[in-house]
DSSP file (Angstrom, degrees, kcal/mol; ACC not computed):
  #  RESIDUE AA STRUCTURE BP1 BP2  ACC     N-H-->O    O-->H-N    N-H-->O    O-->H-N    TCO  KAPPA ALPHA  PHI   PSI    X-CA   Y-CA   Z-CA
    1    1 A X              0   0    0      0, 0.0     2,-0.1     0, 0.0     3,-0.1   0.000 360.0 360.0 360.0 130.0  160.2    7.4  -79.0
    2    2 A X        -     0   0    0      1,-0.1     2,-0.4     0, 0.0     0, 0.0  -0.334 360.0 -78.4-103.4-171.0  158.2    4.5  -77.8
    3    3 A X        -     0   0    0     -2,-0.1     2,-0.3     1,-0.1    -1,-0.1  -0.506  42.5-148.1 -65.1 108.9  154.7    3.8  -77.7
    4    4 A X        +     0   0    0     -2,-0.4     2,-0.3    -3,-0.1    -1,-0.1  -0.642  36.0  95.5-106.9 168.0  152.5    5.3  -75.1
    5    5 A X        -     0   0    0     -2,-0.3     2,-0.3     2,-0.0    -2,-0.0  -0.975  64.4 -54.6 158.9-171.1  149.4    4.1  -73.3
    6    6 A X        -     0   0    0     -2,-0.3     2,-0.2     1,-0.1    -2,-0.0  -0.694  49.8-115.1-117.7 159.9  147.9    2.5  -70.3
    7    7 A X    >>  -     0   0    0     -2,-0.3     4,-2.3     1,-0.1     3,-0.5  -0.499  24.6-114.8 -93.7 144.7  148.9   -0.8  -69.1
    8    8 A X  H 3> S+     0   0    0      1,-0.3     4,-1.0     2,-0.2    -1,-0.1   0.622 121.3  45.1 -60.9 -14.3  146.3   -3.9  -69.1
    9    9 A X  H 3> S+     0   0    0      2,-0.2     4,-1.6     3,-0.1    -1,-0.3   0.675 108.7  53.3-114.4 -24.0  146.5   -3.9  -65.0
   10   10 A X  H <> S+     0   0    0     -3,-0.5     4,-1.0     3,-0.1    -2,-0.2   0.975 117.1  44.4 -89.9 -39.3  146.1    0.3  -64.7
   11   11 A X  H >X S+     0   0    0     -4,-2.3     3,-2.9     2,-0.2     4,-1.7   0.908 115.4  46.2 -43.1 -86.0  142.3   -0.3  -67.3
   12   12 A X  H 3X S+     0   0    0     -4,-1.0     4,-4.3     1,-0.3     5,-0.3   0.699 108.4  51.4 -12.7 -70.1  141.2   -3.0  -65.5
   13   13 A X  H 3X S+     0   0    0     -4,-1.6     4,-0.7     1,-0.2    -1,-0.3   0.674 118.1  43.3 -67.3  -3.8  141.7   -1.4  -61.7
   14   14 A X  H <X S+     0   0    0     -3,-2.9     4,-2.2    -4,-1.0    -1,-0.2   0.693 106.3  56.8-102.6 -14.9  139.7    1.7  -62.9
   15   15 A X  H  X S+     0   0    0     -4,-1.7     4,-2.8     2,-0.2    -2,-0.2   0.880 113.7  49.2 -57.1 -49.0  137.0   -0.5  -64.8
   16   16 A X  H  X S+     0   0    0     -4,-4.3     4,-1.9    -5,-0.2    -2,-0.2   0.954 106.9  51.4 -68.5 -40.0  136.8   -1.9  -61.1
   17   17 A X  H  X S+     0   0    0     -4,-0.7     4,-1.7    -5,-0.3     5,-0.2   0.967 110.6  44.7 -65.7 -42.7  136.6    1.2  -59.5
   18   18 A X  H  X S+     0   0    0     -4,-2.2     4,-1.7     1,-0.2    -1,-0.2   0.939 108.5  54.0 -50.7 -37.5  133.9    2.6  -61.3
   19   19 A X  H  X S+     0   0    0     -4,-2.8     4,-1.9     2,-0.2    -2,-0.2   0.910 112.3  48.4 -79.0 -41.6  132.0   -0.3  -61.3
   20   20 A X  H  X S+     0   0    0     -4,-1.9     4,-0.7     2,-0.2     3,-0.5   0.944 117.2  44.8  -7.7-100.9  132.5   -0.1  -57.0
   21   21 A X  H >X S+     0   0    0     -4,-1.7     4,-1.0     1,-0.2     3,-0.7   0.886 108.1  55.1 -49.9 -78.2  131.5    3.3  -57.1
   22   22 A X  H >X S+     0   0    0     -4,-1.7     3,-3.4     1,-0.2     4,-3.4   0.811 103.7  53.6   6.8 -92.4  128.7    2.8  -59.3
   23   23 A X  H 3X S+     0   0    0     -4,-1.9     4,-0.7    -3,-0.5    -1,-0.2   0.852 111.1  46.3 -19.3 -57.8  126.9    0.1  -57.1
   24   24 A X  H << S+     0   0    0     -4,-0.7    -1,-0.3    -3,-0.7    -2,-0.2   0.319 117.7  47.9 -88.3  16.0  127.0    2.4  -54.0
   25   25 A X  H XX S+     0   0    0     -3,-3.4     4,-1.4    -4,-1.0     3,-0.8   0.736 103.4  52.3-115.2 -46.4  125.6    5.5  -56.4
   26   26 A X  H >< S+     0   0    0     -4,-3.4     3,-6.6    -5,-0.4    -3,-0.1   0.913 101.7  58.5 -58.7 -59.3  122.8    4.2  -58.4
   27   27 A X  G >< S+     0   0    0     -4,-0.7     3,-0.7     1,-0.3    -1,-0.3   0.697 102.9  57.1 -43.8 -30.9  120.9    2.9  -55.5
   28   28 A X  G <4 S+     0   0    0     -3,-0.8    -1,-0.3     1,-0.3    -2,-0.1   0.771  98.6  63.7 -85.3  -9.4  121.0    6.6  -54.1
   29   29 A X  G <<  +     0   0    0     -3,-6.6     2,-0.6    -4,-1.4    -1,-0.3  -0.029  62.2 126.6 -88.1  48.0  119.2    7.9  -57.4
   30   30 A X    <>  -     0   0    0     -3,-0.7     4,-0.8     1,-0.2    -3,-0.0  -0.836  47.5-161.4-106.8 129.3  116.3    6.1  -56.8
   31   31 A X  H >> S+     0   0    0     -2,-0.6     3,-1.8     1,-0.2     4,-1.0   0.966  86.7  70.2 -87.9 -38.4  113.3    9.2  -57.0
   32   32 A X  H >> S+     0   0    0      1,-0.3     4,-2.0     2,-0.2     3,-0.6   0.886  97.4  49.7 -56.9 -50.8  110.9    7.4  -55.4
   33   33 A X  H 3> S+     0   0    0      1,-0.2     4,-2.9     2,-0.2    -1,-0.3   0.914 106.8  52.0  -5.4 -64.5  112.9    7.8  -52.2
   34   34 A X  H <X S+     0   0    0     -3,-1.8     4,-3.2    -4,-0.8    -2,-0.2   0.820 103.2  63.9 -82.5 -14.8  113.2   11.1  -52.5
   35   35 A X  H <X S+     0   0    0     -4,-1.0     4,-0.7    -3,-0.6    -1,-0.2   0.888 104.7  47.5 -35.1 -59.7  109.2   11.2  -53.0
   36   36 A X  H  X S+     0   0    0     -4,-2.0     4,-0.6     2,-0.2    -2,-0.2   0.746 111.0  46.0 -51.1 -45.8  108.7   10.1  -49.8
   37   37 A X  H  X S+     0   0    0     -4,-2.9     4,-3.3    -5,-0.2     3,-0.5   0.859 111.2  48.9 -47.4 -46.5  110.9   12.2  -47.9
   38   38 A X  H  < S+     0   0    0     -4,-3.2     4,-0.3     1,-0.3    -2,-0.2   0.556 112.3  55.7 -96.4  14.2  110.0   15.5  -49.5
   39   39 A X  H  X S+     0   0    0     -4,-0.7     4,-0.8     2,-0.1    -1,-0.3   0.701 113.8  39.7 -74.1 -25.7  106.0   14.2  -48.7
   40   40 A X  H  X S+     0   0    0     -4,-0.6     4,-2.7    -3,-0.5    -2,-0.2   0.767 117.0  52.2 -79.4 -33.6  106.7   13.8  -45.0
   41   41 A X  H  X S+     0   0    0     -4,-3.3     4,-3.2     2,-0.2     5,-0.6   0.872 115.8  38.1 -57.6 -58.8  108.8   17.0  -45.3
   42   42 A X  H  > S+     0   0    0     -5,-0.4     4,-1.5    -4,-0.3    -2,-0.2   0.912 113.8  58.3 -61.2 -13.3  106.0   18.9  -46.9
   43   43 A X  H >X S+     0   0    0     -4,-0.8     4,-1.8     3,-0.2     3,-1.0   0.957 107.4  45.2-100.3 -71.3  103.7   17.1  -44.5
   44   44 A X  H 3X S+     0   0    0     -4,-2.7     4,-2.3     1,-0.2     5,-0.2   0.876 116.3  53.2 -56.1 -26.4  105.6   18.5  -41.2
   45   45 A X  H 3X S+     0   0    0     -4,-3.2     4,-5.3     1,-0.2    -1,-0.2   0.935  97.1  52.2 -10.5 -73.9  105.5   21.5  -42.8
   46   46 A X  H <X S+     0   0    0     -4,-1.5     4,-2.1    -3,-1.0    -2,-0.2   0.694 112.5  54.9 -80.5 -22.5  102.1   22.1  -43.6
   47   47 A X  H  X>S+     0   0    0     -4,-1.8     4,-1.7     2,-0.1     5,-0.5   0.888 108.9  46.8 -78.0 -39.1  101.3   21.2  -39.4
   48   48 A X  H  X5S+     0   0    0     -4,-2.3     4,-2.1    -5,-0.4     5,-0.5   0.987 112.0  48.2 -58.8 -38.8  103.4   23.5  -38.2
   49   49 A X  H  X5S+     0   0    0     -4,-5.3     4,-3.3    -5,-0.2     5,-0.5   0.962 105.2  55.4 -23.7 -86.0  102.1   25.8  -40.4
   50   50 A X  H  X5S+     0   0    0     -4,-2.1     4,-0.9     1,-0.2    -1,-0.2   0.726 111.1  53.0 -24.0 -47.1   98.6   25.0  -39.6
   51   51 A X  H >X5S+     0   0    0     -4,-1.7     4,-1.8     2,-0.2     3,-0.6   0.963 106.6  47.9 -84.5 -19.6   99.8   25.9  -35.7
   52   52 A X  H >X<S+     0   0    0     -4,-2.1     3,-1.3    -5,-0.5     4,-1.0   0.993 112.4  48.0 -53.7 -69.2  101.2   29.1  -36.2
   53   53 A X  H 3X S+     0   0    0     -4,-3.3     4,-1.8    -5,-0.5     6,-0.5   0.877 106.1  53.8 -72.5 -14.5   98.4   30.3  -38.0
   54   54 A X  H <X>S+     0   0    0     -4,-0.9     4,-5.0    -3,-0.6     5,-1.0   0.949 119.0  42.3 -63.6 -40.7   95.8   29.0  -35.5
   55   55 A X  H X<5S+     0   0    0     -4,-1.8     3,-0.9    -3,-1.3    -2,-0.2   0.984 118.9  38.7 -72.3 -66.4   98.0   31.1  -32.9
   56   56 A X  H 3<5S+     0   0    0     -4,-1.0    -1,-0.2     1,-0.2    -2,-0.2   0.721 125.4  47.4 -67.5 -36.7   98.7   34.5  -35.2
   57   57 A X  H 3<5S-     0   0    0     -4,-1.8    -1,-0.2    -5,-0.4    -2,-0.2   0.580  97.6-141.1 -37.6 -39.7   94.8   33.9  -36.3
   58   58 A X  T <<5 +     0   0    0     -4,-5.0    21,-0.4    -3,-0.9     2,-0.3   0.733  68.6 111.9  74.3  12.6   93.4   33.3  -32.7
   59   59 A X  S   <S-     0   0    0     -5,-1.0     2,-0.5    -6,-0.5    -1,-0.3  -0.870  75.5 -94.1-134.6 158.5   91.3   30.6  -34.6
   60   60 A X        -     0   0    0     20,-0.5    15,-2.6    -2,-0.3     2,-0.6  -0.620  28.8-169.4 -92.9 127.9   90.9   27.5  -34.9
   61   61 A X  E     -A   74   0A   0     55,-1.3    55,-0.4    -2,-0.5    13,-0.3  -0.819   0.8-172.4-122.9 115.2   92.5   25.3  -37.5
   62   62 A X  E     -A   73   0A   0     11,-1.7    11,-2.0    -2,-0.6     2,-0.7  -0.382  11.7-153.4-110.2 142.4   91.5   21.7  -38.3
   63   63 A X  E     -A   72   0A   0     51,-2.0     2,-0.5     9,-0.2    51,-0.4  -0.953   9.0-151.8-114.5 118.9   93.7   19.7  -40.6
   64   64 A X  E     -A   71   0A   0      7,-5.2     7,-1.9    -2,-0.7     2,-0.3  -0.792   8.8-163.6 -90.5 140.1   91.8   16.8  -42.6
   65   65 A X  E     +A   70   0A   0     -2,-0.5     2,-0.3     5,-0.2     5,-0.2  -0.823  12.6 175.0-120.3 155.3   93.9   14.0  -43.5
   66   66 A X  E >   -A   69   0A   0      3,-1.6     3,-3.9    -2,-0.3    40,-0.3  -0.994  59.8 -68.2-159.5 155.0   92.7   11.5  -46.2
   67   67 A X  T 3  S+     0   0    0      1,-0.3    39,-6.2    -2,-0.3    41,-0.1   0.720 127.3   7.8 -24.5 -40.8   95.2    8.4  -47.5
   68   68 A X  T 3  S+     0   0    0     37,-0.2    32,-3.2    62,-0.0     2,-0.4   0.158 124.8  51.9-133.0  19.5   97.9   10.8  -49.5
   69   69 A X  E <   -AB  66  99A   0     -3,-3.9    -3,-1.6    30,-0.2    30,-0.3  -0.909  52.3-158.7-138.8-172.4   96.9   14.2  -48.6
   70   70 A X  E     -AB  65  98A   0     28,-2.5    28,-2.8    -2,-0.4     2,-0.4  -0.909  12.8-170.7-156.1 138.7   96.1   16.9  -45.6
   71   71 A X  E     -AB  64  97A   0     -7,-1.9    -7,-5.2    -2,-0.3     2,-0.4  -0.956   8.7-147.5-134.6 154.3   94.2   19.9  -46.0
   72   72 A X  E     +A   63   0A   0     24,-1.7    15,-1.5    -2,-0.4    24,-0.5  -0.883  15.1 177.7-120.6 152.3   93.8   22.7  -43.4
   73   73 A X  E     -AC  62  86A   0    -11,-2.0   -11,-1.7    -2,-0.4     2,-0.4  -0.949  19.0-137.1-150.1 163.2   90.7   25.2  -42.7
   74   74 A X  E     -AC  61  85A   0     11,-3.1    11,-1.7    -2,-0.3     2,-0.4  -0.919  18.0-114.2-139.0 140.6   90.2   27.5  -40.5
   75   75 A X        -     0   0    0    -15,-2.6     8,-0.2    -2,-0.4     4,-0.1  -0.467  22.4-164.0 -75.0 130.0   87.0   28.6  -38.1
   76   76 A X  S    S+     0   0    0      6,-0.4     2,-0.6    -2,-0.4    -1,-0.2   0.554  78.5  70.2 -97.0  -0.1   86.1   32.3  -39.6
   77   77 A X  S >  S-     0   0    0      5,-0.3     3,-1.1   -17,-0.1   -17,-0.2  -0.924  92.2-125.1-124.7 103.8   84.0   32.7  -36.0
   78   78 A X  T 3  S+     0   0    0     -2,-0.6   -19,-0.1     1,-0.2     3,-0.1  -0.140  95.2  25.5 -35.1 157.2   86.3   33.0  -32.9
   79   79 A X  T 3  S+     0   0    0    -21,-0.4     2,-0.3     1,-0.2    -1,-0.2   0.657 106.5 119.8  69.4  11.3   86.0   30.6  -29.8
   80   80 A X    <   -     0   0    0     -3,-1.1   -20,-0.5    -5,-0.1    -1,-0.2  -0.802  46.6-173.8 -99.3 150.1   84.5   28.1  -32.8
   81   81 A X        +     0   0    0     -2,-0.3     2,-0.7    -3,-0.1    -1,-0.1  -0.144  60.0 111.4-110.8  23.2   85.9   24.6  -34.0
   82   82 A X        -     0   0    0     -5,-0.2     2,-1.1   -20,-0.0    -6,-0.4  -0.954  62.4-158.6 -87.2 104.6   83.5   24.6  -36.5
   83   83 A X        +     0   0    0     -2,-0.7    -8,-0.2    -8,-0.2   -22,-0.0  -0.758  34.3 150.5 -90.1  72.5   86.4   25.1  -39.8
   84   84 A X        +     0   0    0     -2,-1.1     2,-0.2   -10,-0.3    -1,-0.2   0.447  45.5  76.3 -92.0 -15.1   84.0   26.4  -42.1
   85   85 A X  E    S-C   74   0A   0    -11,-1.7   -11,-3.1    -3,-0.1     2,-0.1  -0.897  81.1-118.8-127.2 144.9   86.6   28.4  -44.0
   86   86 A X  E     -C   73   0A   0     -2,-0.2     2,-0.7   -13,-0.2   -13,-0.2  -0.392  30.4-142.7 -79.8 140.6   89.3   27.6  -46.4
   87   87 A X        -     0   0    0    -15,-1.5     9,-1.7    -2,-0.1     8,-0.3  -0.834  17.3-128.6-113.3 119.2   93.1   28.6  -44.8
   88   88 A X        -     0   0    0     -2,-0.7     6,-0.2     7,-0.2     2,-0.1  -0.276  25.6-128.6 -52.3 130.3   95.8   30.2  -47.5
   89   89 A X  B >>  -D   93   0B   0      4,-4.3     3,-1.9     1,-0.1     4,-0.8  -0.431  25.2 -90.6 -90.5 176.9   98.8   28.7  -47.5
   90   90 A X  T 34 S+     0   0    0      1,-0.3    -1,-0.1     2,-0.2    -2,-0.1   0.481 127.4  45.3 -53.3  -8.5  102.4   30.0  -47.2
   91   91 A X  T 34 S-     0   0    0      2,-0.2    -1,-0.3     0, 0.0    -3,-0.0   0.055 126.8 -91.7-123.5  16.9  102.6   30.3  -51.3
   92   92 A X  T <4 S+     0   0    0     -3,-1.9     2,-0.3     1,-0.3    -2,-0.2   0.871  80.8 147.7  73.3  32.3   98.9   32.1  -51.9
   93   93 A X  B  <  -D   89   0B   0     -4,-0.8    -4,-4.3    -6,-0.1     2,-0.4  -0.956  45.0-127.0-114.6 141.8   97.2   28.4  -52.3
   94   94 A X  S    S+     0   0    0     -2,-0.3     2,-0.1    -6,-0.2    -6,-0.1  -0.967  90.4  18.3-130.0 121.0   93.5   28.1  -51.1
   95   95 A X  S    S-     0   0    0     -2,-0.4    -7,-0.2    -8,-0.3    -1,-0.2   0.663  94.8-117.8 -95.6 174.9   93.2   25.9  -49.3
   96   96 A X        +     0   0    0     -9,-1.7   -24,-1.7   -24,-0.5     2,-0.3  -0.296  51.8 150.7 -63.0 135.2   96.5   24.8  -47.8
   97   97 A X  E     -B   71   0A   0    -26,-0.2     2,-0.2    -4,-0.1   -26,-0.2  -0.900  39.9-149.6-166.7 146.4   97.2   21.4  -48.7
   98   98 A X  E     -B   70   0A   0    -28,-2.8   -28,-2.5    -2,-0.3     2,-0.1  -0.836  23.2-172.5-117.8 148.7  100.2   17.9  -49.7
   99   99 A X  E     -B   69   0A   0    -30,-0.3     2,-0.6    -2,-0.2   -30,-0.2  -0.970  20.5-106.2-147.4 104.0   98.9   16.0  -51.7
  100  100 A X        -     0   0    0    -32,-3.2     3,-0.2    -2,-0.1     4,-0.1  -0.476  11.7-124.2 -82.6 143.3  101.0   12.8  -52.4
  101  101 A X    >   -     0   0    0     -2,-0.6     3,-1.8   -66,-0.2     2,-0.1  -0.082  52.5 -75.2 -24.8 128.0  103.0   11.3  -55.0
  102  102 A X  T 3  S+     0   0    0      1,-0.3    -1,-0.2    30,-0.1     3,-0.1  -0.117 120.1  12.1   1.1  87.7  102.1    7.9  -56.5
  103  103 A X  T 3  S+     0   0    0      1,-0.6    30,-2.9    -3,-0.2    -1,-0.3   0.381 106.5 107.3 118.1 -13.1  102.8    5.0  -54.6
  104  104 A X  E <   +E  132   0C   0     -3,-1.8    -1,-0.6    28,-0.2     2,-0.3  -0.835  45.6 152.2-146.4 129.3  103.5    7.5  -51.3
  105  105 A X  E     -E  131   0C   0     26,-1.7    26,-3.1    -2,-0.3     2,-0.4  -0.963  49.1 -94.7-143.0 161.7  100.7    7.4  -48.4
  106  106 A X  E     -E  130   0C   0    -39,-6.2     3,-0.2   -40,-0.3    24,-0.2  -0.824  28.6-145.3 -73.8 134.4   99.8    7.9  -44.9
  107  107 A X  S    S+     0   0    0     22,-2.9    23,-0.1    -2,-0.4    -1,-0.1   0.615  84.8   1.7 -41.0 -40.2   99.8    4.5  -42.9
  108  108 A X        -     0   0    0     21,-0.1    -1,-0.2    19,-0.1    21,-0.2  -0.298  64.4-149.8-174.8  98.9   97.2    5.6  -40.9
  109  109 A X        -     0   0    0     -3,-0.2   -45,-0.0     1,-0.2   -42,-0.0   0.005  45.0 -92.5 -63.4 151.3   94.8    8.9  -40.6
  110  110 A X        -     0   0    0      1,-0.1    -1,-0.2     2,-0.1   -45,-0.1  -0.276  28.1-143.0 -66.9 156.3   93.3   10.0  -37.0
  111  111 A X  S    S+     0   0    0      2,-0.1     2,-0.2    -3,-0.1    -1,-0.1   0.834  86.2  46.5 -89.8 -37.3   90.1    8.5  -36.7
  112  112 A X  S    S-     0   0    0      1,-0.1    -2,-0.1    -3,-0.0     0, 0.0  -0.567 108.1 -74.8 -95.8 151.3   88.6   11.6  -34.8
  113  113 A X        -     0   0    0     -2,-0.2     2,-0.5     1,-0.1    -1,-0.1  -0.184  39.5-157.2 -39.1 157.5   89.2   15.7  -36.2
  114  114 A X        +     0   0    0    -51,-0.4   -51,-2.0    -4,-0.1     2,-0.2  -0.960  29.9 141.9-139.3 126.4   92.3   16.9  -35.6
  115  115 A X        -     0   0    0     -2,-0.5     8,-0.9   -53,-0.3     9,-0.4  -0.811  46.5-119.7-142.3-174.4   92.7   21.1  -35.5
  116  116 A X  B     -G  122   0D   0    -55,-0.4   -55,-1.3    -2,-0.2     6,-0.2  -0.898  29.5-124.7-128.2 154.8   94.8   23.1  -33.2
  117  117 A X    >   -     0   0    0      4,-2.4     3,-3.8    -2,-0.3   -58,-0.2  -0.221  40.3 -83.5-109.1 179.5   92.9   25.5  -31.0
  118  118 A X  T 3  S+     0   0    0      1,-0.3   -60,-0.5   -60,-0.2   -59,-0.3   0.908 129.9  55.5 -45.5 -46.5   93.8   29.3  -30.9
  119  119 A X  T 3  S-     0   0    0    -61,-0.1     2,-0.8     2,-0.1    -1,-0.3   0.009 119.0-113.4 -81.3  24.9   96.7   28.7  -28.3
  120  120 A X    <   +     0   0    0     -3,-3.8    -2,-0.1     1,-0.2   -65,-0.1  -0.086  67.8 147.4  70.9 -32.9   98.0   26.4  -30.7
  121  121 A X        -     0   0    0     -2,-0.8    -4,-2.4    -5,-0.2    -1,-0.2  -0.143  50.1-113.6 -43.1 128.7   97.4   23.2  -28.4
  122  122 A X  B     -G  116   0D   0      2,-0.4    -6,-0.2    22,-0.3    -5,-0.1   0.084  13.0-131.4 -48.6 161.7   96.5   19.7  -30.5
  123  123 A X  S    S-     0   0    0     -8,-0.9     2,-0.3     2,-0.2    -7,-0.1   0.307  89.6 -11.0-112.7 -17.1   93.1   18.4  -30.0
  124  124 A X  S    S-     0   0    0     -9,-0.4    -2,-0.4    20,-0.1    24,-0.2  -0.939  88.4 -76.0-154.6-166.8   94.9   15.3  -29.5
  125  125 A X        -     0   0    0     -2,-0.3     2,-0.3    19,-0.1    19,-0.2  -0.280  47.7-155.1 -82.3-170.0   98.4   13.6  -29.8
  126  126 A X        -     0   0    0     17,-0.4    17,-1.1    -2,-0.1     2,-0.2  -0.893  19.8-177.7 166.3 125.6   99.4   12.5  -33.6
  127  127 A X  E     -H  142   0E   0     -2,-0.3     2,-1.0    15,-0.2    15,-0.2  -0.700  11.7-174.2-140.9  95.7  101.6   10.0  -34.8
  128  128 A X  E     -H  141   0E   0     13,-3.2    13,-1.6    -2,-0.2     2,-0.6  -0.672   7.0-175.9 -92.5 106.4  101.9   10.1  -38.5
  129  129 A X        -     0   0    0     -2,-1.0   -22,-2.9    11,-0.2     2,-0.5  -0.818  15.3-151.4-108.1 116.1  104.0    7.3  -40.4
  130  130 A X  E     -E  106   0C   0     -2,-0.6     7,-3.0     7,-0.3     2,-0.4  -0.753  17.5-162.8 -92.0 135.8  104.3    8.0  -44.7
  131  131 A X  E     -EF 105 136C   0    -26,-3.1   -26,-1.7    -2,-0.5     2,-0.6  -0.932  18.2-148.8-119.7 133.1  104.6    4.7  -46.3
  132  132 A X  E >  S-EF 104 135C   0      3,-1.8     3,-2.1    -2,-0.4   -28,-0.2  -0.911  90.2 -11.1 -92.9 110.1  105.8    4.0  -50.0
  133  133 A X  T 3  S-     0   0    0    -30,-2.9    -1,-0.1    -2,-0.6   -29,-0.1   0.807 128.2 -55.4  47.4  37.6  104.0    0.9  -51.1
  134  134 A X  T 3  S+     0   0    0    -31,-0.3     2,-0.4     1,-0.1    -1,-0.3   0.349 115.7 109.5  67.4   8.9  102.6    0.0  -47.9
  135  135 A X  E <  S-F  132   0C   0     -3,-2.1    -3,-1.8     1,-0.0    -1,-0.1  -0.978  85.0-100.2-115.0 126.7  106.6   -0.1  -46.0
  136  136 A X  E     -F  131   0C   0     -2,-0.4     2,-0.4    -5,-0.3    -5,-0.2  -0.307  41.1-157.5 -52.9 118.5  107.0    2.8  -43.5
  137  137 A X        -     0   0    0     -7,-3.0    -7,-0.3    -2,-0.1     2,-0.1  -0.925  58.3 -20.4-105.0 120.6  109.1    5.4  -45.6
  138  138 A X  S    S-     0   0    0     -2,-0.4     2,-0.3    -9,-0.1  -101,-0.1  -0.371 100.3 -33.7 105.0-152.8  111.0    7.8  -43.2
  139  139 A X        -     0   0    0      1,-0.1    -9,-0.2    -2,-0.1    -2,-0.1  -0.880  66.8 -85.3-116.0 151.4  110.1    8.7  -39.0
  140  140 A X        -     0   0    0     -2,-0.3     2,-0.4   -11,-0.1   -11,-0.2  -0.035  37.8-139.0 -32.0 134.1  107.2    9.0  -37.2
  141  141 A X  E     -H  128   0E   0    -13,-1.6   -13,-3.2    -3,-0.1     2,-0.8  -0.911  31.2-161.4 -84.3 137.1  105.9   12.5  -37.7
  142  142 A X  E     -H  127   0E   0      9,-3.6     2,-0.6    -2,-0.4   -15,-0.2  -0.878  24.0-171.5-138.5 119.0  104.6   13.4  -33.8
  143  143 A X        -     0   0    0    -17,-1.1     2,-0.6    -2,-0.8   -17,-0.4  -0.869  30.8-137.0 -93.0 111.1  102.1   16.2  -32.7
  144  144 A X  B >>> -I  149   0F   0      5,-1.8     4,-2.3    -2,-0.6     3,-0.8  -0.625   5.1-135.2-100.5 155.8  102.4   16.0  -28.7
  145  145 A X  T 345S+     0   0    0     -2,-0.6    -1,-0.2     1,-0.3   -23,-0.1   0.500  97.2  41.8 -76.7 -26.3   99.2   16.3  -27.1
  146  146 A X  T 345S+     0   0    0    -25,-0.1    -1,-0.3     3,-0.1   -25,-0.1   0.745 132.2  19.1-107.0 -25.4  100.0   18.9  -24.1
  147  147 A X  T <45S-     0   0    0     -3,-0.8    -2,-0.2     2,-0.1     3,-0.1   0.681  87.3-128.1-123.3 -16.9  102.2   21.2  -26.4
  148  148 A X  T  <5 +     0   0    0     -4,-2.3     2,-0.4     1,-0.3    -3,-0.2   0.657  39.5 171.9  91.7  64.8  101.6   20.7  -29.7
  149  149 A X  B   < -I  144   0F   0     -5,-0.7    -5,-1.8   -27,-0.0     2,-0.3  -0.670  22.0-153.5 -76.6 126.8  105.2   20.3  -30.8
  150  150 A X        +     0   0    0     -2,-0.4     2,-0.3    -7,-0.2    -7,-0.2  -0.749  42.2 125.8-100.4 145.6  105.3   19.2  -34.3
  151  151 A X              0   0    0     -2,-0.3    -9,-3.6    -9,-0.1    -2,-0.0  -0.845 360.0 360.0 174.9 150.2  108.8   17.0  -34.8
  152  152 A X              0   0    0     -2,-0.3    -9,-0.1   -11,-0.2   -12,-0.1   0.310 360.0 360.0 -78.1 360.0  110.1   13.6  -36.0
C-alpha cells in the first residue's frame, strides 16, 4: 500500500486559487459600501413615501434635508404648506426620518423647502447625490419637477 497525499503542484494551484478568489472577495465586504447604498435606498424611500402620503393625506408634506438626514412633516390644515405637524412613518416612527451612517452624507441639500403638494407634485425638481467621504457614493436620486417621479 503506498503512501497517499497531494502532490507539491495540486497544493500550490489551490493556494493560488484561493488567494485569486480572495482578492476579488474581500474588496466586496467592505461595510462602508454597503452604508451608502442602503442610505440612498432608505433615502428614495422615505420621498416616495413622503408623496404618497401627501396624496392619500390631501396634504401637504415638506421634507427637510440637513447634511446626513431628511425628515418629513405634514400641514395638519388643508390647502396649507405650512408643515406644522410631525408625519408617521411606514414603521410607527414620529416623525419620518434617515438619518446617516458615519462618514455617509448628502453632497448637497435644496437651498429653498422642498414638500409635495396634495396632488403629489414637487415644489421643485431634486437632484440628490449621497457621498461617502466627500466622493459621490451611488446615482443621482431625482424628483422631476412636473410629476414628481421619485427614481435614480
Amino acid at each position: 500500500m503506498g503512501v497517499r497525499g497531494f502532490t507539491l503542484i495540486e497544493l500550490i494551484t489551490v493556494m493560488v486559487l484561493l488567494g485569486v478568489m480572495a482578492a476579488f472577495l474581500i474588496p466586496q465586504l467592505n461595510t462602508k459600501d454597503f452604508d451608502a447604498r442602503g442610505f440612498h435606498d432608505e433615502t428614495l424611500a422615505l420621498l416616495r413615501y413622503a408623496q404618497k402620503s401627501a396624496i392619500a393625506q390631501r396634504r401637504t408634506v415638506c421634507v427637510a434635508f440637513a447634511g446626513g438626514s431628511a425628515t418629513l412633516s405634514i400641514a395638519t390644515a388643508p390647502a396649507s404648506n405650512n408643515c406644522d405637524g410631525n408625519l408617521t412613518g411606514p414603521k410607527g416612527e414620529t416623525p419620518a426620518q434617515v438619518t446617516a451612517p458615519a462618514d455617509v452624507a448628502y453632497q448637497t441639500v435644496p437651498a429653498s423647502a422642498f414638500w409635495f403638494s396634495a396632488l403629489g407634485q414637487p415644489s421643485q425638481a431634486l437632484a440628490l447625490q449621497v457621498t461617502q467621504g466627500g466622493v459621490a457614493a451611488g446615482p443621482v436620486i431625482t424628483v422631476e419637477a412636473d410629476t414628481g417621479y421619485v427614481h435614480d
